[in-house]
C-alpha positions in Angstrom: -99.6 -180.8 -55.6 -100.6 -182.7 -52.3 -98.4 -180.7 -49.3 -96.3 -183.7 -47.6 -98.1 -184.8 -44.6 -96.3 -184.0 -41.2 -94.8 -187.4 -38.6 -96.1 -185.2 -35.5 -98.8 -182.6 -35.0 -99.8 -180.4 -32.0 -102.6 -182.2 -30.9 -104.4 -180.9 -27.5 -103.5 -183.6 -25.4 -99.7 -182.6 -26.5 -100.2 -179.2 -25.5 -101.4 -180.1 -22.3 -98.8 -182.8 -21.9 -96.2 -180.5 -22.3 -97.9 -177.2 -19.8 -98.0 -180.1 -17.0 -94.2 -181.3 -17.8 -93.7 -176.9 -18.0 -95.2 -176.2 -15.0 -93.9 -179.3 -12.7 -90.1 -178.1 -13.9 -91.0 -174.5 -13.0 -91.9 -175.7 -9.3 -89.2 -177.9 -8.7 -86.8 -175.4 -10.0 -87.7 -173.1 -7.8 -88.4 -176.0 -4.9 -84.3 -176.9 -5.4 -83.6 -173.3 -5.3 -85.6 -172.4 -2.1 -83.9 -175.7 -0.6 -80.2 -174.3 -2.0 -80.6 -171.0 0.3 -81.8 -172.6 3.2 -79.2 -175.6 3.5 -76.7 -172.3 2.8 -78.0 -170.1 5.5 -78.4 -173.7 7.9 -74.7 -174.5 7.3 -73.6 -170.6 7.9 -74.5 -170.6 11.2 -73.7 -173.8 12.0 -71.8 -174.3 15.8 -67.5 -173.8 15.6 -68.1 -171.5 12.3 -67.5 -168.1 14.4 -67.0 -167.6 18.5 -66.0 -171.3 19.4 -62.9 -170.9 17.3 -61.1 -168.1 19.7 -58.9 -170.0 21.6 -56.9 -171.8 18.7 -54.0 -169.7 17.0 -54.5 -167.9 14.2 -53.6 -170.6 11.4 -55.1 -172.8 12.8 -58.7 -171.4 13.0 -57.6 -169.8 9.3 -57.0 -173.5 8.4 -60.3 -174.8 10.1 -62.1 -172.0 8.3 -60.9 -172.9 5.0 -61.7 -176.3 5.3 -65.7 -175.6 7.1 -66.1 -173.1 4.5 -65.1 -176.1 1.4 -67.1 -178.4 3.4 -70.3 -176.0 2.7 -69.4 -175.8 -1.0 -69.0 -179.4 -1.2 -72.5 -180.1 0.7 -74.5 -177.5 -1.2 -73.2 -178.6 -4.7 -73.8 -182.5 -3.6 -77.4 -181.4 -2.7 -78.0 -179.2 -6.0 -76.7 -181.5 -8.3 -79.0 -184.5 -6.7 -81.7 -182.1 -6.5 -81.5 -181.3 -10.1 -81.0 -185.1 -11.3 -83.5 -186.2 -9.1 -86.2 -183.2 -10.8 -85.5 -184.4 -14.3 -85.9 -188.2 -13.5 -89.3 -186.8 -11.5 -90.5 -184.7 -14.1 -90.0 -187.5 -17.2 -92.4 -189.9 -15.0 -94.5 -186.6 -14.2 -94.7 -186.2 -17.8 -95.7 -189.2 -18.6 -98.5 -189.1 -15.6 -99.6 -186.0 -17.4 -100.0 -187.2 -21.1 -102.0 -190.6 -19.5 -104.3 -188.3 -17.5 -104.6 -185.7 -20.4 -105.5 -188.5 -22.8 -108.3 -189.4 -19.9 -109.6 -185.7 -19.6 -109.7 -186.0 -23.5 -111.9 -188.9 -24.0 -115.1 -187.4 -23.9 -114.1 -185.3 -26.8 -112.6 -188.2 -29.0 -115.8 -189.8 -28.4 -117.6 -186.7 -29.7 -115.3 -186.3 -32.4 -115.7 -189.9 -33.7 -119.6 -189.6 -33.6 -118.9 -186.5 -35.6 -117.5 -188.3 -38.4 -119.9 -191.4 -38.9 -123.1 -189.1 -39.0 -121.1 -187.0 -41.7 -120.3 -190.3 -44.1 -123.7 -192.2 -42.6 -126.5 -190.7 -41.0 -128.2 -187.8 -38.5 -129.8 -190.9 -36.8 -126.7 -191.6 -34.4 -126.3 -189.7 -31.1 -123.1 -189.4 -28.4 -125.3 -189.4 -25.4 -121.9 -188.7 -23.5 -122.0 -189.7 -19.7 -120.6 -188.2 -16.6 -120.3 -185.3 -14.7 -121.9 -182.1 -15.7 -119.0 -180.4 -16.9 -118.6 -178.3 -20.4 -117.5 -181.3 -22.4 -120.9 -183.1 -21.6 -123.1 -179.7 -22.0 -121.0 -179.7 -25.6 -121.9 -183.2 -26.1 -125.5 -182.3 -25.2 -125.6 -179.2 -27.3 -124.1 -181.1 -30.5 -126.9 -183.6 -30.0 -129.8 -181.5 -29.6 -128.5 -179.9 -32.9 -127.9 -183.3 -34.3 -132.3 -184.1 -33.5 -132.9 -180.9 -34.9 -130.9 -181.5 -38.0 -132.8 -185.4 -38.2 -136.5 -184.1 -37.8 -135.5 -181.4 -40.3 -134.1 -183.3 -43.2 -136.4 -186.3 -42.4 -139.5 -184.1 -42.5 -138.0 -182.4 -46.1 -137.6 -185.9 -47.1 -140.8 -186.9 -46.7 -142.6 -184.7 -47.8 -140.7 -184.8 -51.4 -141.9 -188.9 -51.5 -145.3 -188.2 -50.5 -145.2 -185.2 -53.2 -143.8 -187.6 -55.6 -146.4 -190.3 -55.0 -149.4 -188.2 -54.9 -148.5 -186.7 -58.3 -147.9 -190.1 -59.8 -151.1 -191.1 -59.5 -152.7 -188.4 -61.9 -149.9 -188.8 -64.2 -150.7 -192.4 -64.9 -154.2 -191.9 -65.0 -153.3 -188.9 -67.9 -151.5 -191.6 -69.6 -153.7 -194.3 -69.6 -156.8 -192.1 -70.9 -154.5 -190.5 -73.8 -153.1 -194.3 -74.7 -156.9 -195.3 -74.5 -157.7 -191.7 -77.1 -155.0 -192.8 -79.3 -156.0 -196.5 -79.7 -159.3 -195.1 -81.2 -159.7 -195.9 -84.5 -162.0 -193.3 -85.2 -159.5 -190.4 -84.1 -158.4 -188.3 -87.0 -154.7 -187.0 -87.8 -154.8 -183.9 -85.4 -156.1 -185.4 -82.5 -153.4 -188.3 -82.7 -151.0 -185.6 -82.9 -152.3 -183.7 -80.1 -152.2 -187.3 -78.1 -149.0 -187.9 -78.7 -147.8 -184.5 -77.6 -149.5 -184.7 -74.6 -148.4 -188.3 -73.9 -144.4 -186.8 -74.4 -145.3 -184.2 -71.8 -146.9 -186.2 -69.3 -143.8 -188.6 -70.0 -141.5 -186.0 -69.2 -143.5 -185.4 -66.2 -143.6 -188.6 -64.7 -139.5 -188.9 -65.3 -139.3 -185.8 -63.1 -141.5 -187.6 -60.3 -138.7 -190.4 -60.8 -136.2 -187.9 -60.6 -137.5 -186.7 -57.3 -137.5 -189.9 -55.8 -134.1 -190.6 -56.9 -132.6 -187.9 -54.9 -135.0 -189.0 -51.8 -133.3 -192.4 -51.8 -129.5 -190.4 -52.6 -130.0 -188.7 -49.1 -130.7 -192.2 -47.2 -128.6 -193.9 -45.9 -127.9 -197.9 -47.7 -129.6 -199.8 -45.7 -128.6 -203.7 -46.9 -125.1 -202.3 -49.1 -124.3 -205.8 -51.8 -121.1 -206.2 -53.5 -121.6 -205.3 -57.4 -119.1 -204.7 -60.2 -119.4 -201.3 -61.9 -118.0 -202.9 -64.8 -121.4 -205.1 -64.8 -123.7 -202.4 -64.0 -121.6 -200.3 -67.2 -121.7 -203.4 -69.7 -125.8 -203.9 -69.2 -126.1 -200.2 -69.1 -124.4 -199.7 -72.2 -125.9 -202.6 -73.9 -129.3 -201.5 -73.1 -128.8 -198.3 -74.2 -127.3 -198.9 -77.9 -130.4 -198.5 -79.8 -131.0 -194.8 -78.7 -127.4 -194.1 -79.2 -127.5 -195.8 -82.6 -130.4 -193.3 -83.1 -128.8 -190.3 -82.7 -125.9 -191.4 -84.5 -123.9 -192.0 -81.8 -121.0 -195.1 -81.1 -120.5 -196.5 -77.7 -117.0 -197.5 -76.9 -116.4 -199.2 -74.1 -113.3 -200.3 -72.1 -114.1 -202.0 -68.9 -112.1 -203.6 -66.5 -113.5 -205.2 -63.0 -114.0 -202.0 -60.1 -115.9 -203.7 -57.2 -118.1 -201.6 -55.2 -120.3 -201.9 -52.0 -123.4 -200.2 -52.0 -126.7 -200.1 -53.5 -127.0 -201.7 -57.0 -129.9 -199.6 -58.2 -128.8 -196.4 -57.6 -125.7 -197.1 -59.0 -127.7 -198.5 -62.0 -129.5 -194.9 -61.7 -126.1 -193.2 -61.6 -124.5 -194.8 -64.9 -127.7 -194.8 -66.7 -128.0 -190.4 -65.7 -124.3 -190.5 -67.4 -124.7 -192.3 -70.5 -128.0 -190.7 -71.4 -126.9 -186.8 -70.4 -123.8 -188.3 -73.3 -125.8 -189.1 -75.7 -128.2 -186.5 -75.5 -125.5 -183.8 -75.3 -123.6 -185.3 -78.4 -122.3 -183.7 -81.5 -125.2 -184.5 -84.6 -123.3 -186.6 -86.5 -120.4 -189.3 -86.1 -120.2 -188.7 -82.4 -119.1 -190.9 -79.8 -119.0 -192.0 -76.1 -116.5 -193.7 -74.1 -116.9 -195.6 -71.0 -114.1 -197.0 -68.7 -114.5 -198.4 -65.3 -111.3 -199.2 -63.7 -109.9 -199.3 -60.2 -106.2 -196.7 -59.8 -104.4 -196.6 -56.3 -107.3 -198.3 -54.7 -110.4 -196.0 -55.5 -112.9 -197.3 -58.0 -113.6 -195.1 -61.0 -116.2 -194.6 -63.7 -115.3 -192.2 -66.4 -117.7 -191.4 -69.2 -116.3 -188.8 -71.8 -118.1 -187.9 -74.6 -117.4 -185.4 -78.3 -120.2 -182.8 -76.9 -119.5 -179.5 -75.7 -116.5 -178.9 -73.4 -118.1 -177.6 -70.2 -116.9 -174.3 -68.6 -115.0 -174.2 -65.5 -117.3 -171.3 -64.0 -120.2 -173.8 -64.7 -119.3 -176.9 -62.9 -120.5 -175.6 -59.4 -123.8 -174.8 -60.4 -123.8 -178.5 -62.4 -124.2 -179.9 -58.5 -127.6 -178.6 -57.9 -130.5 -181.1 -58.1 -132.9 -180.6 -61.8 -130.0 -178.0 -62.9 -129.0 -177.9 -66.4 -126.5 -175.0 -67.9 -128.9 -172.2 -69.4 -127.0 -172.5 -72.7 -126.8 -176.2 -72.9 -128.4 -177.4 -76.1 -129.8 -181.0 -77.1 -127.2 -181.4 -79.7 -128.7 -184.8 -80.4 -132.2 -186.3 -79.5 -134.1 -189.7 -80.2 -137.7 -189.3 -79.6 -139.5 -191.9 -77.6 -136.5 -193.5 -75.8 -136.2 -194.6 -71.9 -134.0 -191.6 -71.4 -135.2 -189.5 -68.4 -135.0 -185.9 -67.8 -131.9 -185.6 -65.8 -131.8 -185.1 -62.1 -128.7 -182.8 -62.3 -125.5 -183.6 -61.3 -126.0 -183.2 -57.4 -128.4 -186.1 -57.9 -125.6 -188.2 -59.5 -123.1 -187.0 -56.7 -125.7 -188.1 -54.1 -126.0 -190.9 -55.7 -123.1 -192.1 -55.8 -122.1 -191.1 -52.4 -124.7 -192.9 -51.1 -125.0 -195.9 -53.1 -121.2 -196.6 -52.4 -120.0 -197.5 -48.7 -116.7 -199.0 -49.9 -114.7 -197.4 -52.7 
């Protein structure tokens, strides 16, 4: 259950709003207070209050007395009482001078707060490169981007050297290939050395999905460079079409129930993404009379792809260590498999998560 989200939070620049409106109402009260004494002590010794009174009769100067001693009342309650409307209407346009110049101190960090989030959804590549005075909001800008370059050159130099690694061990993998095609189309080679060839041929087939595997999650941890509009339901339906005849192989039926969930991002990886689904479903299938169901759909404004599948219910303890790249559950068994088919070893679910992340900017 979502908890309700709050009108009004404490934010910083409320805090500090609200110190400055604190502190401006401690000093005036104390200001009015200060001026409350002084008017009192002023209007005490005021001339005609004490000596110059002698040579009346006595209710007289009582009379005269009474009357000085309500006109001090009257004066020093006047001069609290505008004091004290005169400090609220003050302190209201004090206030808000306080939460205009507190939003100014702030900017700086809303700037580096902002940068903050678009390198977490985009890229390392952007930088805040905050101006003005030397003060600890720009060393904290400066320190977040030296970490940011660090961060770049790190993942950048890991990145590479996965796609040269990749591409360098391509090239011996094809060459493997082609020789043991070339053995195989020998008409002269007996029974054991075609089975031999073919063996090989599976394994250096396996290898060379790995390499493509690698390269898939180079590209998942890149940012999409020219994102298209596509159609998951599209990208499902050929998916699923193309991949009928290894799941009519292992004996599995593809159900499908597809309605239009428009994406933008990158159409092959999120080709790569559904294809990683289905085939981990049919590959991790009941033997016989299983099925797969795939639904694209689009529910309170997020698109979805679900593929479900009558293979082994995964455990709960499992699922975070599904979302590391090549990672497959120790137990997992191929409950179903199809020989020579364009199914790839799978990149693990981190891959698809990646993937997905990456190939989508708009949900």
């Amino acid at each position: 259950m979502s908890t309700p989200r709050r009108w009004w939070r404490s934010t910083i620049r409320v805090r500090l709003t609200l110190l400055y409106a604190v502190a401006f109402f401690l000093a005036g009260a104390v200001l009015v207070a200060l001026m409350y004494l002084y008017l009192g002590q002023v209007l005490d010794h005021q001339p005609g209050r004490t000596g110059s009174l002698q040579h009346l009769s006595p209710e007289v100067r009582d009379a005269l007395r009474v009357q000085s001693q309500q006109d001090r009342d009257d004066t020093l309650n006047t001069m609290l009482i505008a004091s004290l409307v005169s400090l609220g209407v003050v302190g209201v346009i004090a206030g808000g001078f306080g939460w205009l110049l507190a939003g100014r101190a702030l900017q700086p960090l809303q700037q580096i707060t902002a940068t903050a989030r678009r390198v977490a959804d985009r890229s390392l590549h952007e930088r805040i490169a905050l101006a003005g005075p030397n003060d600890e909001i720009k060393d904290l800008a400066d320190t977040f981007d030296a970490m940011l370059e660090r961060l770049d050159r790190s993942f950048d130099s890991q990145r590479r050297f996965v796609a040269n690694a990749s591409h360098e061990l391509r090239t011996p993998l094809t060459i493997n290939r082609t020789l043991i095609e070339v053995a195989l189309d020998d008409p002269q080679a007996n029974g054991s050395l075609r089975q031999l060839g073919a063996t090989l041929l599976a394994v250096n087939q396996r290898h060379e999905r790995l390499i493509d595997g690698l390269l898939t999650l180079v590209s998942s941890e890149q940012r999409v460079m020219e994102p298209t509009s596509v159609d998951l339901a599209d990208v499902a339906q050929r998916i699923t079409a193309g991949s009928q005849g290894a799941a009519q192989n292992a004996g599995v039926e593809i159900r499908t129930h597809l309605r239009p969930a428009p994406v933008t991002g990158d159409p092959v990886l999120l080709e790569r993404l559904t294809q990683n689904l289905i085939d981990n479903a049919i590959r991790y299938n009941v033997p016989e009379h299983g099925w797969i169901t795939v639904t694209t759909d689009v529910v309170d404004e997020s698109v979805h792809l679900t593929v479900e599948n009558t293979g082994p219910r995964v455990p709960p303890y499992e699922v975070p260590g599904l979302f590391e790249p090549f990672r497959r559950l120790p137990a997992t068994e191929r409950l179903t498999d199809y020989g020579n088919t364009s199914i790839s070893r799978g990149a693990g679910a981190r891959t698809v998560d990646r993937a997905v992340r990456r190939a989508c900017t708009r949900w």
